[in-house]
C-alpha positions as CSV (number, residue, x, y, z in Angstrom):
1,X,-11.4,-20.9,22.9
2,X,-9.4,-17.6,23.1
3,X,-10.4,-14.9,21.9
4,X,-9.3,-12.7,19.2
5,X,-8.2,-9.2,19.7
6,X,-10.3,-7.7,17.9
7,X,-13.1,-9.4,19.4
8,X,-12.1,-8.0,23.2
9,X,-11.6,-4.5,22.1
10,X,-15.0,-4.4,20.0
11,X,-16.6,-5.3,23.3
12,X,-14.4,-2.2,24.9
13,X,-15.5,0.5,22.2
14,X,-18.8,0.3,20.3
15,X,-17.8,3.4,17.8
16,X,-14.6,4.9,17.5
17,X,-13.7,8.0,16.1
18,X,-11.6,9.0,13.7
19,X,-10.0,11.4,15.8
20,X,-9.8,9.3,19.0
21,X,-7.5,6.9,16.7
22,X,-5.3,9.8,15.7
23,X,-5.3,10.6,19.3
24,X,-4.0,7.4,19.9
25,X,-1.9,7.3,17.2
26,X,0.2,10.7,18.0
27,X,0.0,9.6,21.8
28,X,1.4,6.3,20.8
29,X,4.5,7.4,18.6
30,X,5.1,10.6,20.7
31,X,5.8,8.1,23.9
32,X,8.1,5.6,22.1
33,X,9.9,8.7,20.2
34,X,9.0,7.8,17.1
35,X,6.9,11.4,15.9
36,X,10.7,12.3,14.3
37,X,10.4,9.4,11.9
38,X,6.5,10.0,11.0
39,X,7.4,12.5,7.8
40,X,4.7,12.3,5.1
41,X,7.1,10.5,2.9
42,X,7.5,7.6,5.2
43,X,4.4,7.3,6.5
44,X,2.9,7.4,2.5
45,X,5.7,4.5,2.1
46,X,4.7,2.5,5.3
47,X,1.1,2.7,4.1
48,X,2.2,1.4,0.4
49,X,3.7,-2.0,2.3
50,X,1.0,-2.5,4.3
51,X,-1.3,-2.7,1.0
52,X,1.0,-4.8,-0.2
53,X,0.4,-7.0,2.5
54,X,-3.3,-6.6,2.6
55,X,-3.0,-7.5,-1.5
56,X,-1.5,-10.5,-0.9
57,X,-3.6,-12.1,1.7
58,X,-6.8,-12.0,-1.6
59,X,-4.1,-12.6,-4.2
60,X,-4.9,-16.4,-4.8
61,X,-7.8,-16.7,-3.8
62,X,-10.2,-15.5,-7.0
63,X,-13.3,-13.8,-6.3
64,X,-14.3,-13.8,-2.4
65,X,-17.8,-13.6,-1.5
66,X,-19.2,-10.4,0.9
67,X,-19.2,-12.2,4.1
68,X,-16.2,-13.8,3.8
69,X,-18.1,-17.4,4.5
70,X,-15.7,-19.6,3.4
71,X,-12.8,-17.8,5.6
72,X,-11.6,-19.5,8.9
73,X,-11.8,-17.3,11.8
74,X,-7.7,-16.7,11.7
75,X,-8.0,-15.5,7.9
76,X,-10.7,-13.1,8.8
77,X,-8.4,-11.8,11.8
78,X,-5.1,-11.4,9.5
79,X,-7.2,-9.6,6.8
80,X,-8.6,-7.3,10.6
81,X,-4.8,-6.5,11.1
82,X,-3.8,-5.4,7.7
83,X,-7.1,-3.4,7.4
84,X,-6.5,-1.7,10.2
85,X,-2.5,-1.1,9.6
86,X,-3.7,0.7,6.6
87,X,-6.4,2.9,7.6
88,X,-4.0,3.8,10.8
89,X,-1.2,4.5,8.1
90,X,-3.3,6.7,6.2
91,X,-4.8,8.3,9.4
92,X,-1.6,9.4,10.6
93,X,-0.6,10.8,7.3
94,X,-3.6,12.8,6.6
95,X,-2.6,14.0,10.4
96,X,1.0,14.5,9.6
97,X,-0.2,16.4,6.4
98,X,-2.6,19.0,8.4
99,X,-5.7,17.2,7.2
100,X,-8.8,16.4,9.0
101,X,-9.5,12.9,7.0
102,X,-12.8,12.5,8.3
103,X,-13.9,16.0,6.3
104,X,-12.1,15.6,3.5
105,X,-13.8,11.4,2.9
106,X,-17.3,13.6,3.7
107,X,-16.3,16.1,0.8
108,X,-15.3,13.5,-1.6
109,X,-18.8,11.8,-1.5
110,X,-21.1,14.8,-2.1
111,X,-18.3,15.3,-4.8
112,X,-18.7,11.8,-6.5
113,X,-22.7,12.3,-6.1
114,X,-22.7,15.5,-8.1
115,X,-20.1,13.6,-10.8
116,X,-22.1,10.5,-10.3
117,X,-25.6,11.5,-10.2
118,X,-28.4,8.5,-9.6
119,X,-30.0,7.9,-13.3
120,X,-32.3,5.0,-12.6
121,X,-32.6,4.6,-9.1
122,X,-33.2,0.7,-7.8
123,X,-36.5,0.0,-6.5
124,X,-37.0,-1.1,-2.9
């Protein structure tokens, strides 16, 4: 049986980065010429599709277990791609934007602790 993509890069790269993906990302469009088209407005409107298209792979199906156990091995590698054409979307925004994501996600959690604080934690 062949194997999917994602399963021969995961062998390749263990963690990755998010700034080794917006490497790869700027390296990628600045080789093909396509840094001229990468304005925050179209990247923000190539990321909206690509939701879109993540949406509709869960739209009938109702509720879907964590696991995904009841998935065949080509659903869980369509719902891989359109995972990862959004979080490369939005990665190359925030870049296009002058943000460092990876800092900014960080901030956002201490934030939702402090507006969120733990009122009964759960036992262990």
């Amino acid at each position: 049986m062949e194997k999917s993509s994602y399963e021969c890069v995961k062998k390749a790269y263990k963690d990755v980065s998010l700034q080794e993906l917006r490497d790869r990302l700027a390296d990628f469009a600045e080789v093909r010429g396509w840094k001229q088209y990468h304005s925050p407005r179209n990247l923000l409107l190539a990321l909206v599709g690509e939701v879109g298209e993540l949406s509709e792979i869960f739209q009938w199906r109702g509720e879907v277990a964590r696991g995904l156990p009841n998935w065949s091995s080509d659903d869980k590698e369509h719902l891989e791609e359109e995972l990862s054409d959004v979080l490369l979307y939005l990665i190359q925004l925030a870049d296009v934007c002058g943000l460092d994501l990876g800092q900014a996600a960080l901030a956002k959690i201490v934030k939702n602790a402090r507006k969120y604080p733990v009122i009964n934690p759960k036992s262990s």
